[in-house]
Every structure is written in structure tokens, then in C-alpha cells.
N, C-alpha and C positions, 0 to 999 in steps of 0.2 A: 708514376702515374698520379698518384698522392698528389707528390708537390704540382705538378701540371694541374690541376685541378683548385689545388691551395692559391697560386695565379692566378689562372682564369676567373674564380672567385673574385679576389682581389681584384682585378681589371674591373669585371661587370661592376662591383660597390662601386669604383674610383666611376668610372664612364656614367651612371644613373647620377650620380650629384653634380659632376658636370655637363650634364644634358640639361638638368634643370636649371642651372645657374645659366647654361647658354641660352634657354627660353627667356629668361628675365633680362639678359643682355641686351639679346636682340630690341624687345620693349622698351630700355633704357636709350639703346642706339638710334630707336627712331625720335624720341622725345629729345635727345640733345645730337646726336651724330648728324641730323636730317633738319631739325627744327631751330636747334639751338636751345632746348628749356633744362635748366638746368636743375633736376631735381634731386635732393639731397635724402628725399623721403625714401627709396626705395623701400625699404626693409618693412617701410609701414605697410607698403601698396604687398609686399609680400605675404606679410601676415595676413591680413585679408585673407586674398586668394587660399592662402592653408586653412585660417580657422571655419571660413565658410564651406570647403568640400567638405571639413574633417566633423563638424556639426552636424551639417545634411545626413550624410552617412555612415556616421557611428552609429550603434543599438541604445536603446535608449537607457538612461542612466538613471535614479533617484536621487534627486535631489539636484539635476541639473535642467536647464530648462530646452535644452536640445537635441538630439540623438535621432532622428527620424528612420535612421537605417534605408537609406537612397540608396541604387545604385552608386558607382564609383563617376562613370561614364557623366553622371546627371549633378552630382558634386562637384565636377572640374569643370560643368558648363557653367554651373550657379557661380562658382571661385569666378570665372571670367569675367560674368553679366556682373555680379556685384560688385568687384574693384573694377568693374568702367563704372559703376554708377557713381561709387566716391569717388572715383578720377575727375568725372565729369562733376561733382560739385565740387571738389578741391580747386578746379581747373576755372570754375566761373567766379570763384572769389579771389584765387591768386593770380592768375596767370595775366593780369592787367599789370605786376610788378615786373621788376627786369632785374636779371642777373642774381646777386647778390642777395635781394630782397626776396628775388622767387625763391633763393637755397634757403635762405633763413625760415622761409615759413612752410617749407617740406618737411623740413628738419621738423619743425614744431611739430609741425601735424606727425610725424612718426614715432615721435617721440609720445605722443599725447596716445596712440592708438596701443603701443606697445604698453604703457600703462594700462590704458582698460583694461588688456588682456592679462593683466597682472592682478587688477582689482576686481574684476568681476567675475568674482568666482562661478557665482550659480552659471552664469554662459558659458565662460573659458576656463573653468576650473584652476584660474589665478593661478598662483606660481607654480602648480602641479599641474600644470597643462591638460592635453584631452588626450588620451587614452583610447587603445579599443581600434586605431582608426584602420577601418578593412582596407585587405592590400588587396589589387582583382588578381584572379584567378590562384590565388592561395589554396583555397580549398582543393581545387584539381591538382596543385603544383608543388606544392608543399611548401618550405620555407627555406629548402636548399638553392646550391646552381639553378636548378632549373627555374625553379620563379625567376629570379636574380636576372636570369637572361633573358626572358618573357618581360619581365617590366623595362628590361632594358630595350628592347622592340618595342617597348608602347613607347617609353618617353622619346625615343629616336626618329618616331613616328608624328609625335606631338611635335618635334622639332623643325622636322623636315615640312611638316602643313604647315608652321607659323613660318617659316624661312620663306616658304612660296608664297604666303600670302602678303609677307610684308614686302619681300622682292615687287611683285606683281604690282602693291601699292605705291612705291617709289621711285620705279621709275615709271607711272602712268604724271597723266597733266598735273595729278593732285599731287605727287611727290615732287613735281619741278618748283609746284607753287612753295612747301615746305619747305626746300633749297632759296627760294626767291627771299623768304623770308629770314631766313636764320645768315643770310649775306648782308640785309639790306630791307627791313622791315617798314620804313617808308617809302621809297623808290616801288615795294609790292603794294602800299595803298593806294600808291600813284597809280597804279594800272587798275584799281578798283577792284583788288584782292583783298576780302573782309581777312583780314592777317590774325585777329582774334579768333575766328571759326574755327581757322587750321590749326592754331596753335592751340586751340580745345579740342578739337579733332584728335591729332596727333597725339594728345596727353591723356585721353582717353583710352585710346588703341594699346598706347605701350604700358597704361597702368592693367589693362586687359591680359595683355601678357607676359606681366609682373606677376597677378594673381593666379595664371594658370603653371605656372612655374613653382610657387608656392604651392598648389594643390598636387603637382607630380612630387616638389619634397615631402609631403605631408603623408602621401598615401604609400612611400616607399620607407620611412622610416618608423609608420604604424606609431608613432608618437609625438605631440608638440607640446611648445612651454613657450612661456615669453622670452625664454633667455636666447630661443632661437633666431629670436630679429632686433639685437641689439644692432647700434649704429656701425660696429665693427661691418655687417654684413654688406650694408651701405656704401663700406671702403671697400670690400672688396670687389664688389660689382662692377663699381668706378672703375679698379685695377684692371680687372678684365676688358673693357669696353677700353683703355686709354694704350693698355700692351695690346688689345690685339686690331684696334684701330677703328676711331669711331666714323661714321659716314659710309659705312663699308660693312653689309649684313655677316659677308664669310668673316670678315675681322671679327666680328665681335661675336662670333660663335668661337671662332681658333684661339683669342681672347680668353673666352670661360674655361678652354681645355688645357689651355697653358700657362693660364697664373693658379690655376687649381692644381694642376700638378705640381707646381713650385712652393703651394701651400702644405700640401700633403708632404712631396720632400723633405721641407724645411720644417716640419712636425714630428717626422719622422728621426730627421739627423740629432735635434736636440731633446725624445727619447731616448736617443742611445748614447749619445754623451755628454748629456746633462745628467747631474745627481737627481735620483728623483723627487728629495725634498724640498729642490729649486726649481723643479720644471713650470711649476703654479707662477711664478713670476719671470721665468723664462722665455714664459707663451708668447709677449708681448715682443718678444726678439723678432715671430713673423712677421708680424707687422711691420717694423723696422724692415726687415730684405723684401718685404712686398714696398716699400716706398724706395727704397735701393731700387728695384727692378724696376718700377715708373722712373725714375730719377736716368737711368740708364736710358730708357727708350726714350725719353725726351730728349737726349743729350744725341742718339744714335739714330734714332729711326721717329722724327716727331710727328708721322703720322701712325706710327704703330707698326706692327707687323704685315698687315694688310690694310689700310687705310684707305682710304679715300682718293682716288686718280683724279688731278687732274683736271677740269673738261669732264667729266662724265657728267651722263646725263639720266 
């Protein structure tokens, strides 16, 4: 019974982090899988989302300039609203670049954000991150299985609304126009499709639910740091959205559940037979069989696991 429970344990951890990661996918999937925008930033648009739930509603602290003690419910709506509202300025000063030029200045901007959160301490508590940060229904639940599996019915819950509403949005007229445009961005102006709108639209919505993703990691791991949204985080999100197929909402959830298990595997195997005075430069081997495993579904499956049909509409 013991080890059934040591399991089940184990499961709920592994399924709450990739629920989250498949909330953030989906957001990445609409912004390049639908749109075509290729943004490099994510891990910025994540941190967002975490430090702003985790600010709202932590207790307040001395010597920091935040802690409101919010509800949880009212911290993941604020994570939302506020990385759309960066989305949407990032999105009116970059998104007139194309390609190459729009990764380069995602990156930047991620890269610039994850510093703040390094240096500003009195806010983000710099390299000791924020602390404190209330997980709901803890108090009734305690800090065993049973929470573990209550927050894993919130985030699955948070999953299943953001999957229907982005569903509902893409394939409505507004999702065809997103298609029009990520094919064929002048043939859509031709038809007198403002293709800049959409393409801040759409960048908006998925940095929306970048940051709501970041606020279910935040409030289940009860702590952050900046070292949590290094660009590493960036590759993997990629990884997820490219294995499990982008253009395609189930892909890019099946995606988050399946390069995250092969992370956790591949962490796992070279704990156990790697020395552990090497595993600190070991780490970096994921990485390598995470770009193995792209490199395979390009070669095998190049629209992913679930991708993009065809004609759909």
C-alpha cells in the first residue's frame, strides 16, 4: 500500500508540472503553431505570470515592497491581465519585425526581465526569490497526497478552460484569419485583413497564457527564484510544442506530457549512473537527448505527434 501511494505521489508531482507546462504550450502554439510569431521570449512572459500571482498573494514581508496576501483565485487572474498587458506592449514595438528579428528581440526582452528579477531585490527578492507563496486549500489539506491531487484538479481544470477557449477561438473567422496570415501575410492584406491586429491579438492571448501557467507553477511549488526562467526553459517549451505538434491544440498539450516525461526519465537515468560528482556537468546531457528527440521527429514525424491536418479549418 506504502509503495502505491509512494506512485501515486510521484504521478500527481510529475502530471501538476506538466499541466503547467501544457498551459504555456498551448499560448506558445497559438502565437507560432496558428500565427507564425516566433517568440524566443517565453520564459520571460512566464516569469511574469509567477512573480505577479506570487507578489499579490504572499503575506507581507519587511523590507519588501510587496506581499498583499490576495486570494490565490485573484493572483492567477492578475498573472493573466498583467503578461497580456506586457505581451501587448512587447507586441506593439516588436511585432512589425519578422522572423529572425522578432526571436532576437524576445530573447532580449527575456533575458532583460529575468535580470530584473535578479536585481531587484526589494520586489523579487533577487537571487533568493519569493518565499511564502500560499498553495490553496493547504490549510484544509495539508501538504500530503491529498493536496498534491486537489491541485492537480485545479490545474487540469485551468487546462481544460484554456484548451476550450483557445479551441473555440481558432477555429471561429478570427482563427481562419490567423491561419490567412501565418500562410501568406500579404495576400491577408489584400483582402483588407489589418494582419498587424491579429498578429497583436494572438501575442497577446498566448503571452496570457504563458503567465497563467507560470502562476499554477508558482503556487504549487510554494517558491521562486530567477534561476527558474532561464533560457533553458525556453528550449523546452519549444521541444514540447515541436514533438507534439504545433498548429494542433491536443498536440501541443500531448507535447508538454511527453517531452516532460523524457526529461524526468533522462534525469532520472543519469542519477543513477552517473558518479555523483559528475552529474553537475552531466545535466547538460538532457539537453542533448531533448535535441536528439526534435531531431528524430523532424526526420520521422515533421509535423509532430499530433500536428496540424492537412485542410483543416
Amino acid at each position: 500500500m506504502s509503495d502505491f501511494n509512494g506512485l501515486l505521489s510521484y504521478a500527481s508531482f510529475f502530471l501538476v508540472f506538466a499541466t503547467a507546462y501544457a498551459i504555456i504550450t498551448l499560448g506558445l502554439n497559438l502565437q507560432w503553431g496558428y500565427t507564425g510569431l516566433f517568440n524566443v521570449g517565453v520564459a520571460g512572459f512566464v516569469a511574469i505570470g509567477a512573480y505577479t500571482s506570487a507578489l499579490l498573494t504572499t503575506p507581507h514581508q519587511d523590507g519588501h515592497l510587496a506581499g498583499f496576501g490576495l486570494p490565490v483565485a485573484v493572483g492567477m487572474i492578475a498573472a493573466m491581465v498583467i503578461t497580456g498587458l506586457v505581451g501587448a506592449s512587447v507586441g506593439v514595438l516588436a511585432l512589425r519585425l519578422r522572423q529572425d528579428y522578432l526571436a532576437i528581440t524576445t530573447f532580449g526582452i527575456a533575458v532583460t526581465i529575468q535580470l530584473v528579477a535578479n536585481n531587484a531585490t526589494a520586489l523579487t527578492g533577487g537571487p533568493f526569490g519569493v518565499q511564502f507563496i500560499p498553495r490553496p486549500l493547504q490549510a484544509w489539506l495539508g501538504t500530503g497526497l491529498p493536496w498534491t491531487l486537489a491541485y492537480l484538479a485545479i490545474a487540469l481544470g485551468l487546462l481544460g478552460l484554456s484548451y476550450l477557449a483557445i479551441e473555440a477561438l481558432v477555429k471561429s473567422p478570427w482563427g481562419r484569419v490567423l491561419r490567412a496570415i501565418r500562410e501568406d501575410e500579404d495576400a491577408a492584406n489584400a483582402l483588407g485583413k489589418k494582419s498587424f491586429k491579429y498578429r497583436l491579438q494572438s501575442f497577446t492571448i498566448g503571452s496570457m497564457l504563458m503567465g497563467l501557467g507560470g502562476a499554477v507553477y508558482a503556487h504549487f511549488v510554494g517558491f521562486i527564484a530567477p534561476d527558474d526562467f532561464l533560457p533553458i526553459l525556453t528550449f523546452q517549451l519549444w521541444a514540447m510544442l515541436i514533438v507534439g505538434g504545433a498548429g494542433n491544440n491536443r498536440g501541443a498539450i500531448l507535447g508538454a506530457y511527453v517531452v516532460w516525461a523524457f526529461w524526468t526519465a533522462a534525469g532520472g537515468l543519469m542519477r543513477d549512473f552517473i558518479p555523483q560528482a559528475e552529474q553537475a556537468r552531466a545535466a547538460s546531457l538532457q539537453v542533448v537527448l531533448i535535441g536528439c528527440l526534435i531531431s528524430l521527429m523532424l526526420v520521422l514525424k515533421p509535423r509532430g505527434i499530433y500536428g496540424e491536418r492537412m485542410g483543416s479549418t
